[in-house]
N, C-alpha and C positions, 0 to 999 in steps of 0.2 A: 537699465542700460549698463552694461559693463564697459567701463573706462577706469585709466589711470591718471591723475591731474598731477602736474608736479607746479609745485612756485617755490619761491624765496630768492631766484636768481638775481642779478643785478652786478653793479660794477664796485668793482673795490681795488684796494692799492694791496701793489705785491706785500704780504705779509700777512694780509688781513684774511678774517675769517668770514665763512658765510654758513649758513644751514636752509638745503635743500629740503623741500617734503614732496609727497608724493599722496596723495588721496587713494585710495580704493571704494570703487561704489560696483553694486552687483555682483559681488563675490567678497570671500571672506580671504586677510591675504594670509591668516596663521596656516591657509591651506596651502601655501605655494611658498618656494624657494621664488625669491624677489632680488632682482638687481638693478644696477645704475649701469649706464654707458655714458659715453662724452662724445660728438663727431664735430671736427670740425672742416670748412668748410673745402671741399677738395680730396676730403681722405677719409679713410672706414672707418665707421661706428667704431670706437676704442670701448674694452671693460674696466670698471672700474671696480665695483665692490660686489658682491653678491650678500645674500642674509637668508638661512633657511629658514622656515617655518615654523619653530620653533624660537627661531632667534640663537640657537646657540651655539650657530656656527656660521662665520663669516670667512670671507677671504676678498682680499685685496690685491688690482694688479701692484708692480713692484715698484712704478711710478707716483702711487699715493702713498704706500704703505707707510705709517707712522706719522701721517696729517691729516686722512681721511679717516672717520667712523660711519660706519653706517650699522643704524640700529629699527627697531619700529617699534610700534607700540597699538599690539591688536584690538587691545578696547577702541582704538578711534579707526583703526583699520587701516594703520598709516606707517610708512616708513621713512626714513631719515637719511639724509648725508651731511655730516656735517664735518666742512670742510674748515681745514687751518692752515695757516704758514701758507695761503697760498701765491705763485708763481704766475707768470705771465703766460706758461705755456700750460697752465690750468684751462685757457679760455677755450672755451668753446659750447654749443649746446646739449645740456646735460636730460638724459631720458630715462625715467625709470621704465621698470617692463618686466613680464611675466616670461619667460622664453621658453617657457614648455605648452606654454596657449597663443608665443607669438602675439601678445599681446603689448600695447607699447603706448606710453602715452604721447605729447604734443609736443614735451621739451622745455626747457624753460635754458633760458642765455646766461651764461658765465663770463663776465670780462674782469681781467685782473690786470692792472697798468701797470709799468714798471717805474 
């Protein structure tokens, strides 16, 4: 079965940090450019980081940039967001996903209190 699993989400105070994963099963993800989105509830799916296939190129929208990483690590077949410094306008439910197979996983929740 081909899915994306993401966890690590949970609640934390503005400043603090968290790191997001993302599983890959039934595909292999060194084959795909892989990203993160955020939506919360009311408004469109926002981007957040992409990572290619390699790994060796990333981009970030301009709202994380310089607290978000996101990286992977293809021996586990898995990718990363690891967030810092963050904000209360972080919150929201965070998806990794494939977007050239439209593939998406379930989401996992981000709350950051202030």
């Amino acid at each position: 079965q081909v899915q994306l699993v993401e966890s690590g989400g949970g609640l934390v105070k503005a400043g603090g940090s968290l790191r997001l994963s993302c599983a890959a099963s039934g595909l292999t993800v060194s084959s795909y450019t892989l990203s993160w989105l955020r939506q919360v509830p009311g408004k469109e799916r926002e981007f957040v980081a992409w990572i290619t296939g390699s790994g060796g190129i990333t981009n970030y929208a301009d709202s994380v940039k310089g607290r978000f990483t996101i990286s992977r690590d293809n021996a586990k077949n898995t990718i990363y967001l690891q967030m810092n410094s963050l904000k209360p306008e972080d919150t929201a439910v965070y998806y990794c996903a494939i977007r050239s197979r439209n593939l998406w996983g379930q989401g996992t929740q981000v709350t950051v209190s202030s």
